[in-house]
ROLOTOR-59744 format. One record per residue: x, y negated, z of N, C-alpha, C in turn; residue number from 1. Coordinates in Angstrom, 2 decimals. Layout:
BEGIN
<rec><n_u>X</n_u><n_v>Y</n_v><n_w>Z</n_w><ca_u>X</ca_u><ca_v>Y</ca_v><ca_w>Z</ca_w><c_u>X</c_u><c_v>Y</c_v><c_w>Z</c_w><resi>NUM</resi></rec>
...
//
This chain:
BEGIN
<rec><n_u>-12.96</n_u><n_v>-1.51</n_v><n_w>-22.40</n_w><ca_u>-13.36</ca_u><ca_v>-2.83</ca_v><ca_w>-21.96</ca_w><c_u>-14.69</c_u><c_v>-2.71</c_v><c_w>-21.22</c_w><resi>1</resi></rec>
<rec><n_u>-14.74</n_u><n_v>-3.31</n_v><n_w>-19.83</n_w><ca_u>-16.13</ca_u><ca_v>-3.42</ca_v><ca_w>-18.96</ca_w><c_u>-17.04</c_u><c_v>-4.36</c_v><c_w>-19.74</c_w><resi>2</resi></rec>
<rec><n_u>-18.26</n_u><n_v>-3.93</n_v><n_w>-19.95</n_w><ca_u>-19.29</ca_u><ca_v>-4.93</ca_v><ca_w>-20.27</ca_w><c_u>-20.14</c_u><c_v>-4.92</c_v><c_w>-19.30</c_w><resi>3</resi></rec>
<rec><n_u>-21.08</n_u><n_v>-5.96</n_v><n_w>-18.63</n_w><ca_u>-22.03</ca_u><ca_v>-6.17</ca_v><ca_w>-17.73</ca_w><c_u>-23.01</c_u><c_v>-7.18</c_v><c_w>-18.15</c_w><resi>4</resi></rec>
<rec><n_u>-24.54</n_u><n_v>-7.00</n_v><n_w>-18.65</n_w><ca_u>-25.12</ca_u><ca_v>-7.48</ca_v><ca_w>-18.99</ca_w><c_u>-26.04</c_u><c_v>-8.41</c_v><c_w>-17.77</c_w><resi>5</resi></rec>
<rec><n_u>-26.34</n_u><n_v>-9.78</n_v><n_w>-18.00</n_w><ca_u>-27.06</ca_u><ca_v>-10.42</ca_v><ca_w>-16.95</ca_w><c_u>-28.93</c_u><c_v>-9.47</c_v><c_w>-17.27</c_w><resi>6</resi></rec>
<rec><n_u>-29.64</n_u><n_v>-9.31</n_v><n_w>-15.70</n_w><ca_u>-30.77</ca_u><ca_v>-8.64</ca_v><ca_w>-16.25</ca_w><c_u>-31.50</c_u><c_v>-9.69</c_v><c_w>-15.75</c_w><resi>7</resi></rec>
<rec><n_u>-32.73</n_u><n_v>-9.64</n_v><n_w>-15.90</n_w><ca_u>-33.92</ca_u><ca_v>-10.92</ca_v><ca_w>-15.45</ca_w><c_u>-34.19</c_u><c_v>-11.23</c_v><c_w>-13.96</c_w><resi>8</resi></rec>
<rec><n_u>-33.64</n_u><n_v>-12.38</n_v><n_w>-14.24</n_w><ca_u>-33.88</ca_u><ca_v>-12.87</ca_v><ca_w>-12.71</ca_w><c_u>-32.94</c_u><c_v>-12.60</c_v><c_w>-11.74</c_w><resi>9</resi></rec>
<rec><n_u>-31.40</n_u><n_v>-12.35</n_v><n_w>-12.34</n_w><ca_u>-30.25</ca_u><ca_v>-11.80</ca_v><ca_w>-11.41</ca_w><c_u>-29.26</c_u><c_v>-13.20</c_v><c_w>-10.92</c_w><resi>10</resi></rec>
<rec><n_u>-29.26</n_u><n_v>-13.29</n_v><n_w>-10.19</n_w><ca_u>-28.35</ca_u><ca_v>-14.48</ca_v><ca_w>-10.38</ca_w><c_u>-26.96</c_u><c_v>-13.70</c_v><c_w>-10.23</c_w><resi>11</resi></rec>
<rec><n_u>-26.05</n_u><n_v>-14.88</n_v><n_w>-10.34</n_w><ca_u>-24.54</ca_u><ca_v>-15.07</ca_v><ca_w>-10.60</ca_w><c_u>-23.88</c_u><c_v>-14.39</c_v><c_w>-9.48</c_w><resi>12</resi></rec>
<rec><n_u>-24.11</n_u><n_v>-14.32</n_v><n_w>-8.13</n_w><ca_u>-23.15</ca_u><ca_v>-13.87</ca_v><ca_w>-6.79</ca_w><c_u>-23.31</c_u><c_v>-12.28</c_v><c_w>-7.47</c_w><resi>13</resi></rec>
<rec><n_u>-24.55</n_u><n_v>-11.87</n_v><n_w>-8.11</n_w><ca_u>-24.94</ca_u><ca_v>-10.17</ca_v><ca_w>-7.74</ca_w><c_u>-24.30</c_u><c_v>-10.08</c_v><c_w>-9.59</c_w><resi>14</resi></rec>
<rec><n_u>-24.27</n_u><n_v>-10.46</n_v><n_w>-10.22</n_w><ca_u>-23.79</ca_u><ca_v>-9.82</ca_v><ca_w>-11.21</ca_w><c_u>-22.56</c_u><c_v>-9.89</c_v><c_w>-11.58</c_w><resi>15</resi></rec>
<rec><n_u>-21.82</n_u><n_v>-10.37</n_v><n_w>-10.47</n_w><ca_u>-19.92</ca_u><ca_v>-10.54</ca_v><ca_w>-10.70</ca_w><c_u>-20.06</c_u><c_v>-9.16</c_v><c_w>-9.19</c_w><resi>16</resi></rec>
<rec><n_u>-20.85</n_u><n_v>-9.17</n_v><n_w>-8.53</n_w><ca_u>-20.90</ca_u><ca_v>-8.08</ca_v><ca_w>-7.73</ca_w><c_u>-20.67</c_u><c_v>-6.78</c_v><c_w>-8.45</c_w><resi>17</resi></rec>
<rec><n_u>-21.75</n_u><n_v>-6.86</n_v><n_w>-9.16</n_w><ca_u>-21.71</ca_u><ca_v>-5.81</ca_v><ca_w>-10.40</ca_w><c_u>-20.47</c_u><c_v>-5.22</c_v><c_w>-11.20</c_w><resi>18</resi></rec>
<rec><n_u>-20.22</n_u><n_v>-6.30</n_v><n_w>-11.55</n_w><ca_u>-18.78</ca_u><ca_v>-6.36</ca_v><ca_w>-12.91</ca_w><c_u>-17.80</c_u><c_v>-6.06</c_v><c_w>-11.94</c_w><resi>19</resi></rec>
<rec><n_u>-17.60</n_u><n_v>-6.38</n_v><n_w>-10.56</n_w><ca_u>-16.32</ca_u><ca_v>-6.36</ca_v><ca_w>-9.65</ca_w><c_u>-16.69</c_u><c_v>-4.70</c_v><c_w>-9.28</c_w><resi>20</resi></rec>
<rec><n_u>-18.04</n_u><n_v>-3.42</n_v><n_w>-9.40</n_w><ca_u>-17.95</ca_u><ca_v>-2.50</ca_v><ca_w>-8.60</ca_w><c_u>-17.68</c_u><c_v>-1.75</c_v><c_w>-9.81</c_w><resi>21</resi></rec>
<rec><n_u>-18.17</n_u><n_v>-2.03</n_v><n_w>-11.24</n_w><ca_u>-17.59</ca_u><ca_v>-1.24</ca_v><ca_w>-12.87</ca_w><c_u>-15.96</c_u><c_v>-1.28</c_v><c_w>-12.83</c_w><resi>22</resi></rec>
<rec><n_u>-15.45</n_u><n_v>-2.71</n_v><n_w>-12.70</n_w><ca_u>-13.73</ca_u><ca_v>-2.54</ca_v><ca_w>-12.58</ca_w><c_u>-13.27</c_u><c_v>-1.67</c_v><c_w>-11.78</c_w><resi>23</resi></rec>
<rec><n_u>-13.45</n_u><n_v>-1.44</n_v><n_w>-10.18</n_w><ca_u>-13.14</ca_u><ca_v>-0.62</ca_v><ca_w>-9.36</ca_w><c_u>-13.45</c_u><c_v>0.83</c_v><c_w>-9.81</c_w><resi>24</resi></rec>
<rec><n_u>-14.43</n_u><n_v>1.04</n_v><n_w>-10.08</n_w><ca_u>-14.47</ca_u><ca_v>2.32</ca_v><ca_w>-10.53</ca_w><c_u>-14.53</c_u><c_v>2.83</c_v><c_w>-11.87</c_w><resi>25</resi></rec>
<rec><n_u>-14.06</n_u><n_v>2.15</n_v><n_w>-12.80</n_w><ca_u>-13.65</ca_u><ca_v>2.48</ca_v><ca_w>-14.02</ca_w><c_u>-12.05</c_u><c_v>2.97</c_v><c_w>-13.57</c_w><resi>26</resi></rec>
<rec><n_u>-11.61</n_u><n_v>2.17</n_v><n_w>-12.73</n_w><ca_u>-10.01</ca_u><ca_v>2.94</ca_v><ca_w>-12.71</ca_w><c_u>-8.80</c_u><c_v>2.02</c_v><c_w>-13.35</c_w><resi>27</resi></rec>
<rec><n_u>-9.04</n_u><n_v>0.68</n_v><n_w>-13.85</n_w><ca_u>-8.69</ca_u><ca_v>-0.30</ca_v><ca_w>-14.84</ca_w><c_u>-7.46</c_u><c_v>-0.63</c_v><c_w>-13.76</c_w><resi>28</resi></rec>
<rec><n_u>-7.79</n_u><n_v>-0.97</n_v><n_w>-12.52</n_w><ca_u>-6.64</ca_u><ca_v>-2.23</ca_v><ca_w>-11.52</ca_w><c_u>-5.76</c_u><c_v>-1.37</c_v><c_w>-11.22</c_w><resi>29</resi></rec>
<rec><n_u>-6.01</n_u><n_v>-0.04</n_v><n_w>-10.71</n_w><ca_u>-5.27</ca_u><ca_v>0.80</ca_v><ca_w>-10.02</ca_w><c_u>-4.19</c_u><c_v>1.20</c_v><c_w>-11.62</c_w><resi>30</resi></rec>
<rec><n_u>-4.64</n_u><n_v>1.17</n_v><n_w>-12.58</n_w><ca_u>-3.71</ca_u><ca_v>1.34</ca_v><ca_w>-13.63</ca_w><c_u>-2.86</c_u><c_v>0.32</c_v><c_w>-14.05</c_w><resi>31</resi></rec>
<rec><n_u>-3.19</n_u><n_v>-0.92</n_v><n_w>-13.41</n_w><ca_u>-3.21</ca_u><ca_v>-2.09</ca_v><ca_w>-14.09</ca_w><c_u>-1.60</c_u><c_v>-1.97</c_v><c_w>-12.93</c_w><resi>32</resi></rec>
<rec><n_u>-2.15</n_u><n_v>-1.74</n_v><n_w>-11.88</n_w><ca_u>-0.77</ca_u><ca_v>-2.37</ca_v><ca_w>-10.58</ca_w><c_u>0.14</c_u><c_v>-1.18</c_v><c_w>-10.52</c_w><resi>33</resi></rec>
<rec><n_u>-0.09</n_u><n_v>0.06</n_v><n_w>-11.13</n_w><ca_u>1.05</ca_u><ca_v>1.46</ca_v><ca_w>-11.52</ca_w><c_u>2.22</c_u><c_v>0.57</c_v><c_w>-12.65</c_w><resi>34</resi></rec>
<rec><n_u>1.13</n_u><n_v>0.31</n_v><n_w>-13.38</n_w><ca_u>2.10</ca_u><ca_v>-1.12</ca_v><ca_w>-15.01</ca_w><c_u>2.88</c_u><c_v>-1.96</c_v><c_w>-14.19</c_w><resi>35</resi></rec>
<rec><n_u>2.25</n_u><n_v>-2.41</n_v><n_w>-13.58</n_w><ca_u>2.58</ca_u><ca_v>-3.80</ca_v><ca_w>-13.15</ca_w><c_u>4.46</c_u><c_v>-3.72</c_v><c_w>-12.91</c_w><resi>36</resi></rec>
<rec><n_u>4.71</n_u><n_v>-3.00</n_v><n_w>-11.87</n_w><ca_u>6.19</ca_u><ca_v>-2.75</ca_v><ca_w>-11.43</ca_w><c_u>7.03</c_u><c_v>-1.71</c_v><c_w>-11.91</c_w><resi>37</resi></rec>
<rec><n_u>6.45</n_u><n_v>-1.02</n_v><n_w>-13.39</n_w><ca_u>7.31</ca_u><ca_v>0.15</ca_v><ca_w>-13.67</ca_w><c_u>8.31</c_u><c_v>0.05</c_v><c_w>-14.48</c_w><resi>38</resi></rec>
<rec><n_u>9.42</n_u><n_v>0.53</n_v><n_w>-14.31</n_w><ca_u>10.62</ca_u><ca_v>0.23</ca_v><ca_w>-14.41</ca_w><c_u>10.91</c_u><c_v>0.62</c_v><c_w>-15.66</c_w><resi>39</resi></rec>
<rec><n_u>11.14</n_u><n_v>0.47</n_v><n_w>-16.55</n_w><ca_u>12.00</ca_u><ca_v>0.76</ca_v><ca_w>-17.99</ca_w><c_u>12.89</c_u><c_v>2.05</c_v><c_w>-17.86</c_w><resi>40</resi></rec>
<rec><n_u>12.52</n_u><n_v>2.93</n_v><n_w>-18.44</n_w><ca_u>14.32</ca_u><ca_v>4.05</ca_v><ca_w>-18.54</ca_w><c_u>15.26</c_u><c_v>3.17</c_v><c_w>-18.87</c_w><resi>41</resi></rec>
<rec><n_u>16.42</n_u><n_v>3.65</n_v><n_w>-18.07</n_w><ca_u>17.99</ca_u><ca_v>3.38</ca_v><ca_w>-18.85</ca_w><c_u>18.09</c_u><c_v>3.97</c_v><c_w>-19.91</c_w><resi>42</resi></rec>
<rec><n_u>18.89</n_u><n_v>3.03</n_v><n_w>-20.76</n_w><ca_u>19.40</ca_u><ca_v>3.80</ca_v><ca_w>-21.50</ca_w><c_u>20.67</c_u><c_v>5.04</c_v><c_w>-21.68</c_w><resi>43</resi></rec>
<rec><n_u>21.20</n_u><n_v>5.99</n_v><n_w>-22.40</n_w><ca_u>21.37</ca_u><ca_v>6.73</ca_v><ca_w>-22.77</ca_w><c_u>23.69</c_u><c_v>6.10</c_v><c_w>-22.01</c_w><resi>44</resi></rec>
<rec><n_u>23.66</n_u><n_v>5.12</n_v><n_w>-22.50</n_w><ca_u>24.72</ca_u><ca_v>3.94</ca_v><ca_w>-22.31</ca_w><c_u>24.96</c_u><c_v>3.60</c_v><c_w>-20.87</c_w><resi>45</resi></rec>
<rec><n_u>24.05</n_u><n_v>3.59</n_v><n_w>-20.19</n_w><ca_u>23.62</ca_u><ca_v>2.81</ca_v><ca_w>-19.34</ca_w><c_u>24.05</c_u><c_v>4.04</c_v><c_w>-18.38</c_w><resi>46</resi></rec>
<rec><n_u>23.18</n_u><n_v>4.90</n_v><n_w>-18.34</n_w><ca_u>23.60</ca_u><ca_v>5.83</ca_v><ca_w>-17.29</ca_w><c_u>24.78</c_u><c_v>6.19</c_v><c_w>-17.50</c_w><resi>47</resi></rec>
<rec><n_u>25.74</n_u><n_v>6.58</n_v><n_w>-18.44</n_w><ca_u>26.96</ca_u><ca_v>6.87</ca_v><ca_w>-18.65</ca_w><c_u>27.65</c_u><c_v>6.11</c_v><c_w>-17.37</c_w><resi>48</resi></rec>
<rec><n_u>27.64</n_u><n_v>4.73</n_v><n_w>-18.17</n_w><ca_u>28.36</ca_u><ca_v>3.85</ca_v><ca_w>-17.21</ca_w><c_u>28.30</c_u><c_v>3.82</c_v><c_w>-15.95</c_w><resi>49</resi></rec>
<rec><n_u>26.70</n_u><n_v>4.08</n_v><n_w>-15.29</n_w><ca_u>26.51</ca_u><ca_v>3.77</ca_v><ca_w>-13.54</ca_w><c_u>27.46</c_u><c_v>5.27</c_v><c_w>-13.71</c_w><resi>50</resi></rec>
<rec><n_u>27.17</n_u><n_v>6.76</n_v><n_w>-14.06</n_w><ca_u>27.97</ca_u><ca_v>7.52</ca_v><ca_w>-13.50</ca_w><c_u>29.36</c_u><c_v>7.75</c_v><c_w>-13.29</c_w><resi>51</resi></rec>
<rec><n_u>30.02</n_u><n_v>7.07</n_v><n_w>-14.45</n_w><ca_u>31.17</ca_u><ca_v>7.00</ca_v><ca_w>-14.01</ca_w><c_u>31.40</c_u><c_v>5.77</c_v><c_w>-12.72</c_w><resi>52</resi></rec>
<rec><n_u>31.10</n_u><n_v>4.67</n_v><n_w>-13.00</n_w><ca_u>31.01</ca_u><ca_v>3.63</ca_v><ca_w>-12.33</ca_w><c_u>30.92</c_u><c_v>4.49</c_v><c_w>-10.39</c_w><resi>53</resi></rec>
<rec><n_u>29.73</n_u><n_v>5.34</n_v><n_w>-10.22</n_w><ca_u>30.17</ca_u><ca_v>6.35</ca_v><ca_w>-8.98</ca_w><c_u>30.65</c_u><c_v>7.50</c_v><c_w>-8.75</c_w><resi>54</resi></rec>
<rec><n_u>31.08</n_u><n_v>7.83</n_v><n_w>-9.54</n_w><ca_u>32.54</ca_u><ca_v>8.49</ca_v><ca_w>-9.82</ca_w><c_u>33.74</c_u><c_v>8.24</c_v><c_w>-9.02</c_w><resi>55</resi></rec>
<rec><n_u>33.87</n_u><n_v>6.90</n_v><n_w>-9.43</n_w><ca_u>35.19</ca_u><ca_v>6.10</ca_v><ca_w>-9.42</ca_w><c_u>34.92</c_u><c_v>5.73</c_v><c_w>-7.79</c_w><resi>56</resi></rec>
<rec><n_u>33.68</n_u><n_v>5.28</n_v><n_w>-7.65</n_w><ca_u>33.48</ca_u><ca_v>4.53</ca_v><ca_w>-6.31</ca_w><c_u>33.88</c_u><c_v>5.91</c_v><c_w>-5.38</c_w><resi>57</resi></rec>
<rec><n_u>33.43</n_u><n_v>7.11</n_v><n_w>-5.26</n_w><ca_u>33.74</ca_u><ca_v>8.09</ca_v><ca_w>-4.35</ca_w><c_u>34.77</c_u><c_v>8.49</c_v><c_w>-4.37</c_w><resi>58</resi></rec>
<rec><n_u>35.47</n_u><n_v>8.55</n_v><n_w>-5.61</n_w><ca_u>37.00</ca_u><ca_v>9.25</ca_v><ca_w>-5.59</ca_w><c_u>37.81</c_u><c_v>8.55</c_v><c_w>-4.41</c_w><resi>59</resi></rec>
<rec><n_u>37.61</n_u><n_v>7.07</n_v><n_w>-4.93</n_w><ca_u>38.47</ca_u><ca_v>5.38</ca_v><ca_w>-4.12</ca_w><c_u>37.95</c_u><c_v>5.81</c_v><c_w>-1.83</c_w><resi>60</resi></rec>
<rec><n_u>36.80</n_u><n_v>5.94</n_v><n_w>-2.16</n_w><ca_u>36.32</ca_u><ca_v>6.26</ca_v><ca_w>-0.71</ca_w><c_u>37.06</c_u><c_v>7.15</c_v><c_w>-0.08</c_w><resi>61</resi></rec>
<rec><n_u>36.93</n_u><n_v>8.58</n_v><n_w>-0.99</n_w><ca_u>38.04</ca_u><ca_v>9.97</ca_v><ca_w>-0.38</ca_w><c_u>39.18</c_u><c_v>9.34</c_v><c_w>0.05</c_w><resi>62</resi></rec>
<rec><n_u>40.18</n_u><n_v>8.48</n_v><n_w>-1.27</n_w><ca_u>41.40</ca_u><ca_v>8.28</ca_v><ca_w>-0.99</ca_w><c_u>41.22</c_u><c_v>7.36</c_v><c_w>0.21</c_w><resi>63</resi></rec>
<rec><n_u>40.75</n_u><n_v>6.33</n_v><n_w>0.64</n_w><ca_u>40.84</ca_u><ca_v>5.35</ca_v><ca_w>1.57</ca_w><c_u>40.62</c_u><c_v>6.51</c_v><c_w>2.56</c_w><resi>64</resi></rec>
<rec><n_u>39.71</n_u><n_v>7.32</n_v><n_w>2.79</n_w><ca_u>39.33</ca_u><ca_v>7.91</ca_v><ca_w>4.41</ca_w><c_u>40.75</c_u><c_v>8.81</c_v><c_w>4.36</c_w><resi>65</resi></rec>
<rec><n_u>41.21</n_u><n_v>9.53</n_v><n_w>3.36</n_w><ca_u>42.84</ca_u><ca_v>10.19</ca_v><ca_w>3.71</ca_w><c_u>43.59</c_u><c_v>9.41</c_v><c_w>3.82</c_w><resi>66</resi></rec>
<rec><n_u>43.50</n_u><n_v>8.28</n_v><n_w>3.43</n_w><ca_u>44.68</ca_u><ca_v>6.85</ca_v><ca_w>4.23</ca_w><c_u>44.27</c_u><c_v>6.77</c_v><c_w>5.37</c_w><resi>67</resi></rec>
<rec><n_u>42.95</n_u><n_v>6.68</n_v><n_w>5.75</n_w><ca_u>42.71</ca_u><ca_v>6.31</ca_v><ca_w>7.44</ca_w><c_u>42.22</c_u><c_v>4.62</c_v><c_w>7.62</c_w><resi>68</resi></rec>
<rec><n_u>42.06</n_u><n_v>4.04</n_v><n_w>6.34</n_w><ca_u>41.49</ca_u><ca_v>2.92</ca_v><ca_w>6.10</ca_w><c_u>39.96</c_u><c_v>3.04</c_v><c_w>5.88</c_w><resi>69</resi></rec>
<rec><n_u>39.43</n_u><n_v>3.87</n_v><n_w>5.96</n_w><ca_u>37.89</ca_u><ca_v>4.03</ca_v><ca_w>5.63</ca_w><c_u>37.30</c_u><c_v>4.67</c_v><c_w>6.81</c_w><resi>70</resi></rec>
<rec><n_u>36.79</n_u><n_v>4.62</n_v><n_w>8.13</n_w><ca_u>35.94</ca_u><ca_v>5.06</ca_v><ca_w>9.05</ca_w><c_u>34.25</c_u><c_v>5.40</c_v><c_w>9.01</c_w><resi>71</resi></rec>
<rec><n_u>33.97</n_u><n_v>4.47</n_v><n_w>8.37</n_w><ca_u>32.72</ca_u><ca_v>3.96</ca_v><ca_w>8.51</ca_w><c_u>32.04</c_u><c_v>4.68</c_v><c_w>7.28</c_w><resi>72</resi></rec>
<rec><n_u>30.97</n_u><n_v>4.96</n_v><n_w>7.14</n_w><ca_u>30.42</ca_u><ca_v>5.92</ca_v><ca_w>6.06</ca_w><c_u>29.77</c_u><c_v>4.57</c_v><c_w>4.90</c_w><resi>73</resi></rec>
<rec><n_u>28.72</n_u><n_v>3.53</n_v><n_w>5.65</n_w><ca_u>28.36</ca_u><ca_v>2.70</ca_v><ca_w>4.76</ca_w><c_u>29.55</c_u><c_v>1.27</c_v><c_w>4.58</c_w><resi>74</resi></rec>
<rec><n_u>29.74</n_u><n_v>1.70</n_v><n_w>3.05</n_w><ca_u>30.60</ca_u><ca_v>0.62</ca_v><ca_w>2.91</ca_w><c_u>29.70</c_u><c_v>-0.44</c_v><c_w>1.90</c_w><resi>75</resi></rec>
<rec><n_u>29.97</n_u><n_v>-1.64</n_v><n_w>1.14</n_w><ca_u>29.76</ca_u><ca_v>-1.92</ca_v><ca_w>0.01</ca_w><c_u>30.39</c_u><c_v>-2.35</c_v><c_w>-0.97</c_w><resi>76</resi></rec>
<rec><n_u>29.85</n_u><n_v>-1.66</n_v><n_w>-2.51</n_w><ca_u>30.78</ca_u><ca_v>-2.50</ca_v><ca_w>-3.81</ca_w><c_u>31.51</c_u><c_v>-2.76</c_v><c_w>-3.73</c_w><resi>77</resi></rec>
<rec><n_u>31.39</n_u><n_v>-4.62</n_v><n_w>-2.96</n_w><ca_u>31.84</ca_u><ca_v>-5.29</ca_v><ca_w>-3.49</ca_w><c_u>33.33</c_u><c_v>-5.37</c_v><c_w>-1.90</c_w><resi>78</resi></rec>
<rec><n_u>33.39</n_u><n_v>-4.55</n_v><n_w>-1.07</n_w><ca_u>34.23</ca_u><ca_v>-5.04</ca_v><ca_w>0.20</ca_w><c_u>35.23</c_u><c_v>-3.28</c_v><c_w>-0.94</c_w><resi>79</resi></rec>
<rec><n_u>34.49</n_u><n_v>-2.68</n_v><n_w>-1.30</n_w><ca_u>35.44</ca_u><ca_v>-1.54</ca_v><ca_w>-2.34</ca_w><c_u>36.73</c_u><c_v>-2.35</c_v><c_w>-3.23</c_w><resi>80</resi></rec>
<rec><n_u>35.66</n_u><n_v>-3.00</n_v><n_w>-3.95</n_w><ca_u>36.35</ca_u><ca_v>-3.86</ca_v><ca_w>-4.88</ca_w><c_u>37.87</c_u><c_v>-4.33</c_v><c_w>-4.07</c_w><resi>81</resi></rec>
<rec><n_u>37.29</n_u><n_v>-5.44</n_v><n_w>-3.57</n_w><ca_u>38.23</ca_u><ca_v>-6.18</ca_v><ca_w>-2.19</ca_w><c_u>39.34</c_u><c_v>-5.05</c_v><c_w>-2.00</c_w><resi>82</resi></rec>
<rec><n_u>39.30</n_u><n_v>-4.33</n_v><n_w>-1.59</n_w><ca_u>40.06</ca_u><ca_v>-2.93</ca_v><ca_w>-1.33</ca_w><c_u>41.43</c_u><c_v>-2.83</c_v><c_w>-2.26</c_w><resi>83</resi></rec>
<rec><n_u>40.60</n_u><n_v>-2.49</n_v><n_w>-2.88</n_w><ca_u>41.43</ca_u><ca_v>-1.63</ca_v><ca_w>-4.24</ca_w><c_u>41.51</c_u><c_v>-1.74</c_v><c_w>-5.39</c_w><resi>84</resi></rec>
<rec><n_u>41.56</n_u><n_v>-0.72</n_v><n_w>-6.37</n_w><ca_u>41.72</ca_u><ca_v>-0.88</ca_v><ca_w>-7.35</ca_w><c_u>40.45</c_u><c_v>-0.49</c_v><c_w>-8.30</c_w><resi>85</resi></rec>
<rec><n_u>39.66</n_u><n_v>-0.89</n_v><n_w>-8.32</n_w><ca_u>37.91</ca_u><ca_v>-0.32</ca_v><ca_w>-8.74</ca_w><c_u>37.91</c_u><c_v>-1.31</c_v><c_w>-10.01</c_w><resi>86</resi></rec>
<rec><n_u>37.79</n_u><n_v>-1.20</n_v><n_w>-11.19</n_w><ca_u>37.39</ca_u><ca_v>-2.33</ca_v><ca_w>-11.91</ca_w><c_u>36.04</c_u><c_v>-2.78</c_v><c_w>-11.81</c_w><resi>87</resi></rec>
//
């Protein structure tokens, strides 16, 4: 925790000056905004599922491009789904 003591005769603009140059270089924000957006591991369950889940999606792709129904490299999900047989 930053502490910043007022000293004699400091006013208010210079001692949040102060407290704002201890945060910066204590290292606190830059740790604070790494937290901020970090993502949770999957679980153990979780990845199982996405891998099979693209598994299934590439096998379905192969078969469509040896039908001659698949050209295009970016497809999505959900036009897969539409397709075929993907649960």
């Amino acid at each position: 925790m930053i502490r910043v003591k007022r000293r004699e005769k400091e006013n208010a603009a210079s001692l949040i000056r102060r407290f704002t140059r201890k945060v910066q270089q204590s290292g606190v924000l830059v740790l604070a905004r790494k937290l901020r957006y970090k993502e949770r591991s999957k679980t153990k369950r979780k990845r199982r599922e996405d891998a099979i889940r693209r598994t299934e999606i590439r096998s379905f792709k192969d078969k469509l491009r040896k039908l001659g129904k698949l050209e295009d490299e970016q497809i999505s999900y959900a036009k897969i789904k539409k397709l075929g047989s993907i649960k």
